[in-house]
PyMOL Python script that loads the backbone (N, CA, C, O; Angstrom):
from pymol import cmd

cmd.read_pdbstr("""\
ATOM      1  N   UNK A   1      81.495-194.374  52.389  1.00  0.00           N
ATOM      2  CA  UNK A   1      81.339-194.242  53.810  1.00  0.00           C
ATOM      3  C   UNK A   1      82.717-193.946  54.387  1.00  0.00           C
ATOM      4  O   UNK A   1      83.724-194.358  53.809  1.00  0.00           O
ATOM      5  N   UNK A   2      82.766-193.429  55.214  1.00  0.00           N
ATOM      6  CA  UNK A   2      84.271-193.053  55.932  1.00  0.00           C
ATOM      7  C   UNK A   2      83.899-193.335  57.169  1.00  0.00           C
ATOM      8  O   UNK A   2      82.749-193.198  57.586  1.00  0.00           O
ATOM      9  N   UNK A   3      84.920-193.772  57.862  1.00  0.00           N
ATOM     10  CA  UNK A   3      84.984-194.290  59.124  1.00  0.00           C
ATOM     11  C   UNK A   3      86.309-193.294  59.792  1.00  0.00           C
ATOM     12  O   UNK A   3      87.263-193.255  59.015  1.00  0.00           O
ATOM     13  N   UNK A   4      86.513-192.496  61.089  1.00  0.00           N
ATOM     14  CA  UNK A   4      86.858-191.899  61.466  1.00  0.00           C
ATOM     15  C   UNK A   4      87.383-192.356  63.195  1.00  0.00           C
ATOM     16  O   UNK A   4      86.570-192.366  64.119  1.00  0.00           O
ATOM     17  N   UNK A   5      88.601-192.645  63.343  1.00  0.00           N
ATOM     18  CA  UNK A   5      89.136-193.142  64.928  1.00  0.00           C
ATOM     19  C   UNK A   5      90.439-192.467  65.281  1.00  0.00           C
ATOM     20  O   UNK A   5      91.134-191.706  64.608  1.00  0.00           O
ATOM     21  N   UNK A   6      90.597-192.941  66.519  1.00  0.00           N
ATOM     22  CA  UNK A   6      91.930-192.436  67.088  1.00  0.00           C
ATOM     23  C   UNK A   6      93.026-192.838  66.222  1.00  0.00           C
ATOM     24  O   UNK A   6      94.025-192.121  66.288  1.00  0.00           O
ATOM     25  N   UNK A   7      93.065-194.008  65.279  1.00  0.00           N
ATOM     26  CA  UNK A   7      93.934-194.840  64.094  1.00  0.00           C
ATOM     27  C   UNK A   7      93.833-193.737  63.083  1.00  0.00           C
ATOM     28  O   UNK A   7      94.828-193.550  62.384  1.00  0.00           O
ATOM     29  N   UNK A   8      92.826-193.014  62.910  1.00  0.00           N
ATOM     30  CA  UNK A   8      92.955-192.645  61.389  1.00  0.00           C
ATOM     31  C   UNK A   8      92.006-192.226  60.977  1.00  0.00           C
ATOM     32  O   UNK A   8      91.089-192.144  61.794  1.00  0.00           O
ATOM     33  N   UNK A   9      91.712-191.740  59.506  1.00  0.00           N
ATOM     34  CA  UNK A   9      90.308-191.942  59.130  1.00  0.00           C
ATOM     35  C   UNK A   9      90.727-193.127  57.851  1.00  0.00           C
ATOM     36  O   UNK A   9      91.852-193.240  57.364  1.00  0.00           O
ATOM     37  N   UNK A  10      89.443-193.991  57.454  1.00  0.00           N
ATOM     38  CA  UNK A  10      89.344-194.475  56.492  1.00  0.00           C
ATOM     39  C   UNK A  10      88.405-194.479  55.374  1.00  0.00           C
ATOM     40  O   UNK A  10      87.273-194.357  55.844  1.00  0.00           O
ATOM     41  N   UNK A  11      88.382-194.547  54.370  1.00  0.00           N
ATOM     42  CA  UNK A  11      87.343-194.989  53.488  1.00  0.00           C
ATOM     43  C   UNK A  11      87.121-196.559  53.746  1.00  0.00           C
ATOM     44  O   UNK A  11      87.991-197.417  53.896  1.00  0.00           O
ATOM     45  N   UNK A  12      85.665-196.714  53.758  1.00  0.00           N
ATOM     46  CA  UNK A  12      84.904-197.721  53.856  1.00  0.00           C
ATOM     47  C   UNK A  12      83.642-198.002  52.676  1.00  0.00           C
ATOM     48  O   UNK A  12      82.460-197.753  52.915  1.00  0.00           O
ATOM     49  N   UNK A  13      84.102-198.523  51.468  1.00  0.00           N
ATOM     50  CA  UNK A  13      83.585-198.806  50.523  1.00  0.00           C
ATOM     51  C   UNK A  13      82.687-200.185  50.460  1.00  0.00           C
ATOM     52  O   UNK A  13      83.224-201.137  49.894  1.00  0.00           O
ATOM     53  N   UNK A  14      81.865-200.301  50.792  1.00  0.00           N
ATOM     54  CA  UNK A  14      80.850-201.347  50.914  1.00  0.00           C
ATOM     55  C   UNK A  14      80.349-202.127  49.675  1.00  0.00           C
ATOM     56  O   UNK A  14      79.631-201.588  48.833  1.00  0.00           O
ATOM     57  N   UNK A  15      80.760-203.440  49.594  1.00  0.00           N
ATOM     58  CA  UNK A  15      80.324-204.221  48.121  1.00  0.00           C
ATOM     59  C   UNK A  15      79.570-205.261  48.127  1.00  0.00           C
ATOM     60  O   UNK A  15      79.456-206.093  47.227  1.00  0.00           O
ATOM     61  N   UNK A  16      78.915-205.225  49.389  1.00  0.00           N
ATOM     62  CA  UNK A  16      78.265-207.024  49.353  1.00  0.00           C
ATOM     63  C   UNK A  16      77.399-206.390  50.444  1.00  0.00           C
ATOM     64  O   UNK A  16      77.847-205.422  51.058  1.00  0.00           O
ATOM     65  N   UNK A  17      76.136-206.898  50.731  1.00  0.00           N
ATOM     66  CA  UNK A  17      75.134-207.289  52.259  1.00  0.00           C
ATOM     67  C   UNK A  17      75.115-208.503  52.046  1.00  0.00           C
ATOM     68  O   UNK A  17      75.652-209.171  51.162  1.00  0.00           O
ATOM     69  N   UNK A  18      74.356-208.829  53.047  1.00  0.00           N
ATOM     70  CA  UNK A  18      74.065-210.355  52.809  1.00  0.00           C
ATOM     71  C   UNK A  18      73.305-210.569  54.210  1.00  0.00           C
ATOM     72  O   UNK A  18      73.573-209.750  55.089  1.00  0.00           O
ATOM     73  N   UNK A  19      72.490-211.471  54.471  1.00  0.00           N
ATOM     74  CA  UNK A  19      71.609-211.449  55.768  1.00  0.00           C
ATOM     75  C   UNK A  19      72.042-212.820  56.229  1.00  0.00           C
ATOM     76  O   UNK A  19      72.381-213.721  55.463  1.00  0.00           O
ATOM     77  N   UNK A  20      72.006-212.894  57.421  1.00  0.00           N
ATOM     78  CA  UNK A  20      72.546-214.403  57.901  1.00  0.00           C
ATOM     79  C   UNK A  20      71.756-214.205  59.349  1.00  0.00           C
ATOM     80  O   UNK A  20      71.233-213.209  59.848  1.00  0.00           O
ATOM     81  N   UNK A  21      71.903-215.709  59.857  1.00  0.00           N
ATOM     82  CA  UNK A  21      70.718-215.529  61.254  1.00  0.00           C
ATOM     83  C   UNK A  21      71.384-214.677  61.922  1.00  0.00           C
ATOM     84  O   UNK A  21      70.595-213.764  62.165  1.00  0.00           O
ATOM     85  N   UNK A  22      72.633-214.386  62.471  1.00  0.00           N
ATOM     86  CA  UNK A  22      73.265-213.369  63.432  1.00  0.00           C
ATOM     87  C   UNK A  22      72.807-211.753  62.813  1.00  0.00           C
ATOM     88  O   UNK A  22      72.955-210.691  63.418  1.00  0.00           O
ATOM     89  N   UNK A  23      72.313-211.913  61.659  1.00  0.00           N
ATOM     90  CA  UNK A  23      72.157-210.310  61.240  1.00  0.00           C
ATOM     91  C   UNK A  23      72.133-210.025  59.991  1.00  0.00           C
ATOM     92  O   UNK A  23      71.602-210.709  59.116  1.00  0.00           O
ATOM     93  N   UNK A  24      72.962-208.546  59.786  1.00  0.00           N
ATOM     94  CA  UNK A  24      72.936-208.057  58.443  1.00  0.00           C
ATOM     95  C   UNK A  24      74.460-207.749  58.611  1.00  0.00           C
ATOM     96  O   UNK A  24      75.086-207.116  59.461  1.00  0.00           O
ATOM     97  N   UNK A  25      74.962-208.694  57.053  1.00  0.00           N
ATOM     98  CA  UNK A  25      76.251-208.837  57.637  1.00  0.00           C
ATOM     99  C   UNK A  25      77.161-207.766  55.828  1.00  0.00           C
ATOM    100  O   UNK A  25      76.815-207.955  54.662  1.00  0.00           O
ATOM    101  N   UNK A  26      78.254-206.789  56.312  1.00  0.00           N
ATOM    102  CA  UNK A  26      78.258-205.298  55.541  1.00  0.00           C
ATOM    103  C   UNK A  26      79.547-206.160  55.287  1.00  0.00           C
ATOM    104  O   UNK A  26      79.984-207.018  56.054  1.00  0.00           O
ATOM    105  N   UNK A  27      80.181-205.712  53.844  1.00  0.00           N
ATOM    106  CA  UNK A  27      81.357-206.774  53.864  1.00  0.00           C
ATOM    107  C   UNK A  27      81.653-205.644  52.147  1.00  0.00           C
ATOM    108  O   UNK A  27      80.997-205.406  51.133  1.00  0.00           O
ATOM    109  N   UNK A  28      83.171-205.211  52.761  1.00  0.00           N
ATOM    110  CA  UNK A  28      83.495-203.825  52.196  1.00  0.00           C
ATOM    111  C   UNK A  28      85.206-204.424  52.050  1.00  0.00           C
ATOM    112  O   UNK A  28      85.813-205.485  52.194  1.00  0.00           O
ATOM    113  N   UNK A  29      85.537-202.767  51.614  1.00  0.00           N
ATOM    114  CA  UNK A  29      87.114-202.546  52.320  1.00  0.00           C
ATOM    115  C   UNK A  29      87.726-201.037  52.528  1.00  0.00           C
ATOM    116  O   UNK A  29      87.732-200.078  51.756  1.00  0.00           O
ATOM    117  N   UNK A  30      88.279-201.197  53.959  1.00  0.00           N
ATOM    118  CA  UNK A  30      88.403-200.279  54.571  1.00  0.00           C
ATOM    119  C   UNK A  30      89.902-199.663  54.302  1.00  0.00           C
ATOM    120  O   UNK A  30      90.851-199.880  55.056  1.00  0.00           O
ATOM    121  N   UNK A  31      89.954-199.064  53.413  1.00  0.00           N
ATOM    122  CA  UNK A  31      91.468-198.401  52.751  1.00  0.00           C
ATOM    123  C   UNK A  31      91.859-199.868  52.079  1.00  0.00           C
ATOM    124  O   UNK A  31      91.214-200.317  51.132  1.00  0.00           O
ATOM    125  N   UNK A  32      92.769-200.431  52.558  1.00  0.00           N
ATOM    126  CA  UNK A  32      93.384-201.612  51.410  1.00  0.00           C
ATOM    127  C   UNK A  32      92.926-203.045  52.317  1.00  0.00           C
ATOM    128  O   UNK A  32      92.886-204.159  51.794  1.00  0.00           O
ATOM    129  N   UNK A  33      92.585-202.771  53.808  1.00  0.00           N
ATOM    130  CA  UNK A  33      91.936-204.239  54.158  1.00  0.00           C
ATOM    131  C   UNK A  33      90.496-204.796  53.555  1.00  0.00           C
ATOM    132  O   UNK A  33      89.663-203.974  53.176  1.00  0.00           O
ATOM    133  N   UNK A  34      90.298-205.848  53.497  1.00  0.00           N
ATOM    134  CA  UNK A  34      89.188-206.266  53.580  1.00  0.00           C
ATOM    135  C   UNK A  34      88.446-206.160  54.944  1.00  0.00           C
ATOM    136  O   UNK A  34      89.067-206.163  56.006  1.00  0.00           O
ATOM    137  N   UNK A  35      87.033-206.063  54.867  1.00  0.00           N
ATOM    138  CA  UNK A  35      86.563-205.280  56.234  1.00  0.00           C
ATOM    139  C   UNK A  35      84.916-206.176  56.424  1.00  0.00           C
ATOM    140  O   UNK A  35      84.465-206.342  55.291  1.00  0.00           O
ATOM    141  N   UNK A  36      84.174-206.629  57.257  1.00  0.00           N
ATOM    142  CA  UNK A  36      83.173-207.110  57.250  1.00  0.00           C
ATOM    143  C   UNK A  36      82.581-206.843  59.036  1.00  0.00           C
ATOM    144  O   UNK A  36      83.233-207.095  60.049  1.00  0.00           O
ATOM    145  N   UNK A  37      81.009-206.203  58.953  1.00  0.00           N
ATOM    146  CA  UNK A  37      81.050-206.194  60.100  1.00  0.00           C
ATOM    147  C   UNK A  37      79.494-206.492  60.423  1.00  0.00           C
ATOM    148  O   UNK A  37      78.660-206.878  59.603  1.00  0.00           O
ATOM    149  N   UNK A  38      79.359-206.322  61.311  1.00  0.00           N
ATOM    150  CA  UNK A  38      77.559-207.782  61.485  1.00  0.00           C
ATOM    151  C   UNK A  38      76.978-206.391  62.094  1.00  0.00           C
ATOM    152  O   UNK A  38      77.535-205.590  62.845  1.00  0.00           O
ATOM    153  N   UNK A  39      75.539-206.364  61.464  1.00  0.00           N
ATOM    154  CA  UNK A  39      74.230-205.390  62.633  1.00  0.00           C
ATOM    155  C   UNK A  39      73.417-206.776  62.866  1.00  0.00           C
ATOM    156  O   UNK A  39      72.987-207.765  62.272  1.00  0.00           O
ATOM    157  N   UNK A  40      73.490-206.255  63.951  1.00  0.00           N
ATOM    158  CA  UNK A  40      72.332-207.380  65.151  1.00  0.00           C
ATOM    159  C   UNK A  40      71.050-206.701  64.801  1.00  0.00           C
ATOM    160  O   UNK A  40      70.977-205.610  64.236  1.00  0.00           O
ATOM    161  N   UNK A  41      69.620-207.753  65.347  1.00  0.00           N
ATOM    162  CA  UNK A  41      68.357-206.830  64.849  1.00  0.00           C
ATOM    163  C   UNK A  41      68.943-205.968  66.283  1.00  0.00           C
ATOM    164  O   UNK A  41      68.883-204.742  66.180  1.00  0.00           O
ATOM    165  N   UNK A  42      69.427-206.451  67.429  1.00  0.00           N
ATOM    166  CA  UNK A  42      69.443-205.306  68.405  1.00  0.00           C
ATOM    167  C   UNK A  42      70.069-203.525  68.218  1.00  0.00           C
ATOM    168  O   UNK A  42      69.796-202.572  68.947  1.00  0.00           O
ATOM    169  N   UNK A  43      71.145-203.555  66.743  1.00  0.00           N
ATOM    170  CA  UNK A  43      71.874-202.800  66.653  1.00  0.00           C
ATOM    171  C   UNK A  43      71.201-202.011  65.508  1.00  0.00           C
ATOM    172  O   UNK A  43      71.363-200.792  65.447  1.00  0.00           O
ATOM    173  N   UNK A  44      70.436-202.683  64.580  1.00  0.00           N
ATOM    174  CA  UNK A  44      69.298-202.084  63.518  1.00  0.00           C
ATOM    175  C   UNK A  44      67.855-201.280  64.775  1.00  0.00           C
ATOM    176  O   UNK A  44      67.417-200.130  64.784  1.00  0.00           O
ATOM    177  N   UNK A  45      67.620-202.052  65.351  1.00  0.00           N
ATOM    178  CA  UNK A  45      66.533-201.097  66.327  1.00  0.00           C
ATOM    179  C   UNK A  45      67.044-199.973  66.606  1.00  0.00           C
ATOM    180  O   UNK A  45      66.345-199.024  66.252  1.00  0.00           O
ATOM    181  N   UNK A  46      68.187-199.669  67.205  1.00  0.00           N
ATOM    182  CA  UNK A  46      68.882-199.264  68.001  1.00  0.00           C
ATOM    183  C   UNK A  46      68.897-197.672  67.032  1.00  0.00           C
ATOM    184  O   UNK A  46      68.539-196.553  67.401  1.00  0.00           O
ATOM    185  N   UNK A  47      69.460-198.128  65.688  1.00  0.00           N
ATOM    186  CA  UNK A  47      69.741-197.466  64.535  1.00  0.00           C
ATOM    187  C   UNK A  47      68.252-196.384  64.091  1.00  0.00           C
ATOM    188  O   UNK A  47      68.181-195.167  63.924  1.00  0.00           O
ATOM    189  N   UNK A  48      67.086-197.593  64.000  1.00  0.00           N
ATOM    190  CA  UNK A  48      66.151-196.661  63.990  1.00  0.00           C
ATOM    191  C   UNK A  48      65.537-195.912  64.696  1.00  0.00           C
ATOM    192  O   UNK A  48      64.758-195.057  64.278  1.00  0.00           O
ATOM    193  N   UNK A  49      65.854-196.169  66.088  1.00  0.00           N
ATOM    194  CA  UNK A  49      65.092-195.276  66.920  1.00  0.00           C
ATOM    195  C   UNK A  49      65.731-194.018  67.156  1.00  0.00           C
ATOM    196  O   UNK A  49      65.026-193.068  67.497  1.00  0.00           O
ATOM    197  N   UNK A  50      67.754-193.786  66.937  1.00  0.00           N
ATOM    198  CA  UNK A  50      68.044-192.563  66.696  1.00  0.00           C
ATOM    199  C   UNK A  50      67.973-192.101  65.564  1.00  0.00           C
ATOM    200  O   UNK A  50      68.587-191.040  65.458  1.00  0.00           O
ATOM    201  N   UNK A  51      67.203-192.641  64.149  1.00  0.00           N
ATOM    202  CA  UNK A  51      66.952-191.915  63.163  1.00  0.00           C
ATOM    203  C   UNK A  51      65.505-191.336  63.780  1.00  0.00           C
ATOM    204  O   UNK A  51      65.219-190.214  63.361  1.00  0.00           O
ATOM    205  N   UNK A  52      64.714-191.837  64.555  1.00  0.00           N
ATOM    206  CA  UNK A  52      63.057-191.336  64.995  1.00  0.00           C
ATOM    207  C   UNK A  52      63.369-190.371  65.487  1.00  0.00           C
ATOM    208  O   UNK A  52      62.824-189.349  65.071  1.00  0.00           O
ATOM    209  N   UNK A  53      64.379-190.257  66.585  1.00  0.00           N
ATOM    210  CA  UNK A  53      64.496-189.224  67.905  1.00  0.00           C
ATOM    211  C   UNK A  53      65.509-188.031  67.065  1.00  0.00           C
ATOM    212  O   UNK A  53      66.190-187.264  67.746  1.00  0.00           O
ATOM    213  N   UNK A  54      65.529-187.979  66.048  1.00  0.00           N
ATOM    214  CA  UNK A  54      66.960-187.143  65.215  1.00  0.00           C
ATOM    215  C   UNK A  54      65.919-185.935  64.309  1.00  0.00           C
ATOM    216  O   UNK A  54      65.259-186.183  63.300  1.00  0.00           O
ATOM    217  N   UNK A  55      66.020-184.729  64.960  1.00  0.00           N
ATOM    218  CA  UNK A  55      65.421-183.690  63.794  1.00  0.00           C
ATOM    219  C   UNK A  55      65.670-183.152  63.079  1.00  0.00           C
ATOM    220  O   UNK A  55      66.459-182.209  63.019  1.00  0.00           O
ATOM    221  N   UNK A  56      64.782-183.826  62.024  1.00  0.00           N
ATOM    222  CA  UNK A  56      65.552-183.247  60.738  1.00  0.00           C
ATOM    223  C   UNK A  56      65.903-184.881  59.819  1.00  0.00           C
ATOM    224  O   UNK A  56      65.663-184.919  58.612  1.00  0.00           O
ATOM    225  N   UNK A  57      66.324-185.812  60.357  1.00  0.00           N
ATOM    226  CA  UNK A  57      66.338-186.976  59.965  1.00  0.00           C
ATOM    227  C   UNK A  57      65.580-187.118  58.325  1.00  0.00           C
ATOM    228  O   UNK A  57      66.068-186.781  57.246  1.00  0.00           O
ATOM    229  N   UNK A  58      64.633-187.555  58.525  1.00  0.00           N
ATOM    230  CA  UNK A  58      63.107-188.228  57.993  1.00  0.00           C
ATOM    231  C   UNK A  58      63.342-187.045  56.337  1.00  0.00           C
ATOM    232  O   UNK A  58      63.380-187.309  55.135  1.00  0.00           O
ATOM    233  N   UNK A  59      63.398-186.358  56.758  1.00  0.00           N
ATOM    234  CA  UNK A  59      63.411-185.421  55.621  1.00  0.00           C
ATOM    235  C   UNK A  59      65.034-185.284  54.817  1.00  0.00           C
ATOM    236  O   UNK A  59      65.140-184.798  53.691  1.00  0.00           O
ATOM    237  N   UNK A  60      66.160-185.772  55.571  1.00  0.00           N
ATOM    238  CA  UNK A  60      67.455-186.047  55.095  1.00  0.00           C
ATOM    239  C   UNK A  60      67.474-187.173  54.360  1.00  0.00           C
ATOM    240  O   UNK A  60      68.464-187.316  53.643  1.00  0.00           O
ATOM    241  N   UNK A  61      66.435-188.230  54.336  1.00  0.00           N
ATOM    242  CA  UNK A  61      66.627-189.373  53.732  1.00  0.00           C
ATOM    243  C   UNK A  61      65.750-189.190  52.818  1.00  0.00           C
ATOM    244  O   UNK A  61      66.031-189.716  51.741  1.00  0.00           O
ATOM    245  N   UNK A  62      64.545-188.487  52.886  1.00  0.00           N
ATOM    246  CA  UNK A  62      64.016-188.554  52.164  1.00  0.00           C
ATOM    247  C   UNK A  62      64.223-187.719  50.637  1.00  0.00           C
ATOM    248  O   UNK A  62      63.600-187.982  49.608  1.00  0.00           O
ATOM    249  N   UNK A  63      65.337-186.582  50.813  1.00  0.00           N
ATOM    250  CA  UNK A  63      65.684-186.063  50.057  1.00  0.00           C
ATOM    251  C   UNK A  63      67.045-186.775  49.592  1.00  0.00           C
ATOM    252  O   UNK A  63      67.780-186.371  48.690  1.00  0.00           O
ATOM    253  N   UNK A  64      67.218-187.828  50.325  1.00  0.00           N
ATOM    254  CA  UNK A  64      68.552-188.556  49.414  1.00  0.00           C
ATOM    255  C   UNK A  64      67.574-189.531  48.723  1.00  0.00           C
ATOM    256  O   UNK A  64      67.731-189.649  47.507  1.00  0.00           O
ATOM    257  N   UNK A  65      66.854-190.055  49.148  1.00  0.00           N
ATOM    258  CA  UNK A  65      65.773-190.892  47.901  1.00  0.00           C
ATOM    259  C   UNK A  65      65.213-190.546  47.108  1.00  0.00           C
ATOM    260  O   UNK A  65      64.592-191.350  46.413  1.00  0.00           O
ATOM    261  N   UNK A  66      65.181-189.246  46.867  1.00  0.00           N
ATOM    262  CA  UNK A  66      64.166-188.429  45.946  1.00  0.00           C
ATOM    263  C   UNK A  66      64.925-188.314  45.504  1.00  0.00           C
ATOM    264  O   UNK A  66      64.640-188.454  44.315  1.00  0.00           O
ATOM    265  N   UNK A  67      66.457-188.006  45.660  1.00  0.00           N
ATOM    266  CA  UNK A  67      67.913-187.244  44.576  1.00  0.00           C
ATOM    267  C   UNK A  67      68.094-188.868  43.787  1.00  0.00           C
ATOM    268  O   UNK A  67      67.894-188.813  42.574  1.00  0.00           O
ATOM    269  N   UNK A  68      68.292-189.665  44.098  1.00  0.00           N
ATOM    270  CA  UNK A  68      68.804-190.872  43.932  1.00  0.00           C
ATOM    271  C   UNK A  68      67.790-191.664  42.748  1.00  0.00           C
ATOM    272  O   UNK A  68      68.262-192.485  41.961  1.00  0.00           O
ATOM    273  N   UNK A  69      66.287-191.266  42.762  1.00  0.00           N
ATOM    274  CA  UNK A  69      64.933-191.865  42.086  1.00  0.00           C
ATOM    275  C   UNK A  69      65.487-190.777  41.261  1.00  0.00           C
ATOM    276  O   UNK A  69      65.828-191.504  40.327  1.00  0.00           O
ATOM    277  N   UNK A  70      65.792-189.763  40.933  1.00  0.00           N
ATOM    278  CA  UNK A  70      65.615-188.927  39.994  1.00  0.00           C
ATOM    279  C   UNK A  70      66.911-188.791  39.364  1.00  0.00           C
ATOM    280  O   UNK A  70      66.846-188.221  38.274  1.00  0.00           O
ATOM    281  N   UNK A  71      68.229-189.194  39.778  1.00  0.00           N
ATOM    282  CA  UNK A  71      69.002-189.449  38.582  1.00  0.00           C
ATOM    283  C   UNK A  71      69.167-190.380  38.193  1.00  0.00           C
ATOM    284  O   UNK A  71      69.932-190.575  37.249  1.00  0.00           O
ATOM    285  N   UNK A  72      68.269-191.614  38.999  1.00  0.00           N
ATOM    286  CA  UNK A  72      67.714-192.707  38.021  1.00  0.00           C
ATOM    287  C   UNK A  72      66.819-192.675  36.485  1.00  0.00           C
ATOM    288  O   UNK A  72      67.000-193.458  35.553  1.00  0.00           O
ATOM    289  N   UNK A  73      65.980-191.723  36.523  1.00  0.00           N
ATOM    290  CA  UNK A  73      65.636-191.653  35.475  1.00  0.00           C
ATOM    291  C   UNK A  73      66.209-191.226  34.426  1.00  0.00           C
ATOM    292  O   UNK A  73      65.827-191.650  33.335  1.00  0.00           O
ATOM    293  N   UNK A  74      67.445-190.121  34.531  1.00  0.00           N
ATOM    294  CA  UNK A  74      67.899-189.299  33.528  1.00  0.00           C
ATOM    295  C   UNK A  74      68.433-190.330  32.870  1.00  0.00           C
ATOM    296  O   UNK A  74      69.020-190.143  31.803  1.00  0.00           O
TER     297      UNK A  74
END
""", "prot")
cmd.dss("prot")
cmd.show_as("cartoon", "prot")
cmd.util.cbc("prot")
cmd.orient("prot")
């Protein structure tokens, strides 16, 4: 994942989820920090409804799951 700001860009390498009552909590590292950051269910809704309203979406994921199931098998 890369993360992109007025600071910089970074790589954001993600190694852990983990669910806790505040959320879904992403816990990575972002170039050489350690990095952890919380989705609220408000910020997961939020998430899916611009994957609903996004054209072209539905079929972008679905062809990363189909790529992903299939070099699973090889």
């Amino acid at each position: 994942m890369k993360i992109e700001s007025a600071a910089g860009e970074f790589a954001f390498d993600l190694e852990k989820l983990e669910l806790q009552d505040d959320g879904i909590v992403l816990t990575g590292k972002m170039g050489v920090w350690e990095a952890e950051t919380t989705m609220t269910s408000a910020d997961l809704r939020r998430i899916i409804v611009m994957v609903l309203k996004t054209p072209g979406a539905w079929g972008y994921l679905f062809k990363q799951f189909m790529g992903a199931r299939g070099e699973a098998k090889q």
